[in-house]
Structure formats: structure tokens, C-alpha cells
N, C-alpha and C positions, 0 to 999 in steps of 0.2 A: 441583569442576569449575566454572569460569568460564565465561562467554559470555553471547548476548545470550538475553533476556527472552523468553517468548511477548509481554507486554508494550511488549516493546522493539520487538519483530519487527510485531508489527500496528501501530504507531506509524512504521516504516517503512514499509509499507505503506500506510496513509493517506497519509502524506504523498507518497509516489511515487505513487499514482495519483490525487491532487488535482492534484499539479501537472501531472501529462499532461492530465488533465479541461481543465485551463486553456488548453491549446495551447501549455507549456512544451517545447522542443525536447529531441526523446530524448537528444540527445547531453547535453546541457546536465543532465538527470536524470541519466545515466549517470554523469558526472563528482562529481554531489554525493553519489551510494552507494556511490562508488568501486568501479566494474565497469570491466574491463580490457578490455569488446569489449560491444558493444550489445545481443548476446545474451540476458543474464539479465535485462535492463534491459526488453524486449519484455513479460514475462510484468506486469505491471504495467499495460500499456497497455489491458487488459482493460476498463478503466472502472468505475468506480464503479457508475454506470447498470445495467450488467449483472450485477452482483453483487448487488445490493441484492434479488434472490429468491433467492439461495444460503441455505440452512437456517445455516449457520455466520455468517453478514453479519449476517443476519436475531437471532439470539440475542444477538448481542453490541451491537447498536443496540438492543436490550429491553434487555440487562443495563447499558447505559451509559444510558440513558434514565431507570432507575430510581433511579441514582445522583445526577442532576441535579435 
């Protein structure tokens, strides 16, 4: 079975919610993930900021940290 990566999928991730961090315009993100309607594109806007005490954000900034 093919598809994309836990990998791939956090590296999405990052990068959609950096660029909104930026004041990247949603549409403008929407168009680079190839979302058909601004909808799915919202759940991303979440910030960075705010995630960074989620227990799952939290593990994987230790496990990338340890890496570097």
C-alpha cells in the first residue's frame, strides 16, 4: 500500500502552519496543499504557539532535538 509518510505528513504540517505563523494568506496555503475549499486548510491555522504544550509536539521536538 502506497501513500504519504507519518513523515511526510508532519513535514506537511510544519510547513502549513509556518506559513500561516507568517501571515501567509489562507488561500494562498490552500492552493500549495491542493485543498479544493478552505476548509481543511483552517485546521492548520491552529499555530504553532499553541501546540508547542501538546504531549505529541512536545515528543517529537525532544526526538528531533536529539537528532541534531
Amino acid at each position: 500500500m502506497s501513500g504519504p509518510t507519518d513523515t511526510t505528513l508532519f513535514d506537511r504540517w510544519r510547513m502549513a502552519t509556518a506559513l500561516l505563523d507568517a501571515d501567509v494568506p489562507l488561500t494562498d496555503v490552500q492552493e500549495l496543499l491542493g485543498h479544493a475549499v478552505p476548509m481543511p486548510t483552517h485546521r492548520y491555522r491552529r499555530g504553532s504557539k499553541m501546540l508547542d504544550a501538546h504531549a505529541a509536539y512536545r515528543m517529537m521536538a525532544t526526538l528531533l532535538a536529539e537528532l541534531a
